[in-house]
N, C-alpha and C positions, 0 to 999 in steps of 0.2 A: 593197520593191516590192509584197507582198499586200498589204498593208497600204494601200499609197496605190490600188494597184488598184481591192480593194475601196471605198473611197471614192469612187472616180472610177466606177465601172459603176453601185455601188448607192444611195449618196448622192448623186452628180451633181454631186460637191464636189472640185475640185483640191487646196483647202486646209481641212485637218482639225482645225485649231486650234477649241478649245471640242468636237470630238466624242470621245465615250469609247468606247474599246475594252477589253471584258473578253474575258477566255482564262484559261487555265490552265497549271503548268508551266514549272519553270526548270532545268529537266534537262539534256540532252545538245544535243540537236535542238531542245527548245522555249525554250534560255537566250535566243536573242535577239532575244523579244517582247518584251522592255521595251526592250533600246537601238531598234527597230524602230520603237516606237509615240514616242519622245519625235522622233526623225531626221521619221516622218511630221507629229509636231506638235499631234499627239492628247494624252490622256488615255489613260495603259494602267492598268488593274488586273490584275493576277497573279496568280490566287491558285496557291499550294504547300504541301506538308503538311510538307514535310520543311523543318525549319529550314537546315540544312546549304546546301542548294541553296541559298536566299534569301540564306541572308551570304556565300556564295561570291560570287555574281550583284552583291550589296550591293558588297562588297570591290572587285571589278572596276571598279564605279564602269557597270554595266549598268540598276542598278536604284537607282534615286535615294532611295526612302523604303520603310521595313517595317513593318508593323504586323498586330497580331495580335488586334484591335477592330473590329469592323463598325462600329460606331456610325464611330468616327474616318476610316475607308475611306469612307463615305459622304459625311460633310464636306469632306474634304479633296478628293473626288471634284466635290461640287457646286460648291466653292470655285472648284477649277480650272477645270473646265467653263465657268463665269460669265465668270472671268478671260480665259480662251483662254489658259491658261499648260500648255506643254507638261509633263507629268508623268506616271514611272514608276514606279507604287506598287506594292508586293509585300504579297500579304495571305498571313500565315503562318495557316492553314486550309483547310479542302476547301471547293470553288468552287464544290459544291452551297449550301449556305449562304450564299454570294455570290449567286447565279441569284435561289437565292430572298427575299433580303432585298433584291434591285431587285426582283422583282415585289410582296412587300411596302410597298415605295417606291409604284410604280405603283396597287397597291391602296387607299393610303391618303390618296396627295398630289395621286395624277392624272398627276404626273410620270413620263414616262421618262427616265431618268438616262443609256443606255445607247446607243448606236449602230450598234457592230460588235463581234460576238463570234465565238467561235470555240472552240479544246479543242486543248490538244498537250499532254493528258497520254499515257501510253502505253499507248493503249487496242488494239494489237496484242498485248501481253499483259500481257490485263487481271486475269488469276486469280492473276498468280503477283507482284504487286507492280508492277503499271504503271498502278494505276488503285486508288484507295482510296475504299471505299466512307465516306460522309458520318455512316453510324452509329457511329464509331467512331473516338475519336483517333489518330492517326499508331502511337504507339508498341502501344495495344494493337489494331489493326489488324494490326500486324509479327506481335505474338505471335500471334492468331486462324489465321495465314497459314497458322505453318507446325503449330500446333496440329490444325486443322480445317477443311481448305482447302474442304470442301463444304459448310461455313457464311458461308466468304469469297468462295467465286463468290454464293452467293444474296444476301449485303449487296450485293456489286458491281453483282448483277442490278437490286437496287431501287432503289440511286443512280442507277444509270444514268438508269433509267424516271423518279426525280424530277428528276432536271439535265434531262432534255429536256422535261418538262412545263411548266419552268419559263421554260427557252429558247422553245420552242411561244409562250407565255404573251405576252411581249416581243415576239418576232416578229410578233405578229397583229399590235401597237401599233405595229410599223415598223422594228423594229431588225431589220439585215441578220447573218444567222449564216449562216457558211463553217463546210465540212469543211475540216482543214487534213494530210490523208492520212493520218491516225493509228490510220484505223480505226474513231471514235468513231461515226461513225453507224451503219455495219455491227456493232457491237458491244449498242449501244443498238437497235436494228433486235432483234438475236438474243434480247434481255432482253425484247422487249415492249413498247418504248417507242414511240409515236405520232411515227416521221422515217417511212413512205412517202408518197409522192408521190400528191398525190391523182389517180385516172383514169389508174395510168400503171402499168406493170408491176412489179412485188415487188421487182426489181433497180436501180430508181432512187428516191432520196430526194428530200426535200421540202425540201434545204439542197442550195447547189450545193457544187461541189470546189473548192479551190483550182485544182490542176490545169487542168482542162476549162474551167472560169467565170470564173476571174480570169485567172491567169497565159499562159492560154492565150490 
């Protein structure tokens, strides 16, 4: 239902076949963005750091394809798009490098590849392994954690700040990006990153809520 919501307020579109939605997150709370976005009819990309999560999600039969290739994510993403073939791809990597290899895209071809995005990783606690910062592979991220945790909030700090630059980036070109109550703006907000609201008080963001804007 955010899902098709979101399409229906910001796209102006009942049917979302050929539109893509990127997110992140195949965890607890965020496993069922991929069954969600194939039911809507969309294109979902997923990205997730932890392999585990992906072939769980995979296994289920939630998440229809995995790959651990940008190049291939981006094909098979144009492919479908063109197609209007519904498709739930899980990209095994951090979703910073997803953001920014569609702005990439958008840099080099002209194209936005993208339409609706979002974030449900677990960015309510983001320091202590619910949000993995983009410098660093999955597993030695783990070890940094619990090594030198005042090195792993400052990597978190600056992904944060590059995932929303990048979202920012997209956005101005027309793709619609929700909070999906996880925290991530108010998080991104704390690190420094460019989510307030322009002309409006420190307490509202420049991305609406699921809550309040869709669902509501």
């Amino acid at each position: 239902l955010t899902v098709l919501n979101a399409g229906r307020r910001y796209l102006k579109a009942e049917d979302l076949s050929g539109k893509v939605f990127v997110t992140s997150g195949l965890g607890g709370m965020s496993g069922a963005q991929a069954k969600a976005a194939v039911i809507a009819g969309c294109v979902g990309v997923i990205a997730e750091v932890d392999e585990a999560a992906l072939l769980k999600r995979h296994k289920q039969g939630w998440l229809m394809e995995i790959s651990n290739n940008l190049d291939h994510c981006i094909a098979r993403l144009r492919d479908a798009r063109k197609n209007k073939i519904a498709l739930s791809l899980g990209y095994h990597g951090n979703v910073v490098d997803l953001w920014e290899r569609l702005v990439h895209e958008l840099d080099t071809t002209g194209e936005l590849l993208v339409d609706l995005g979002s974030d449900q990783t677990s960015c309510h606690n983001p320091f202590n392994g619910g949000y993995y910062p983009v410098q660093l592979g999955f597993e030695e991220a783990k070890q940094l954690l619990s090594t030198n945790p005042g090195k792993f909030r400052t990597l978190v700090q600056e992904s944060l700040k590059r995932q929303v630059a990048a979202i920012n980036r997209l956005a101005d070109k027309g793709m619609f990006f929700w909070d999906y109550g996880n925290a991530f703006l108010l998080e991104a907000q704390r690190a420094g990153a460019d989510v307030e609201k322009r002309g409006a008080n420190k307490t509202e963001f420049r991305y609406p809520s699921y809550i309040q804007h869709i669902m509501g």
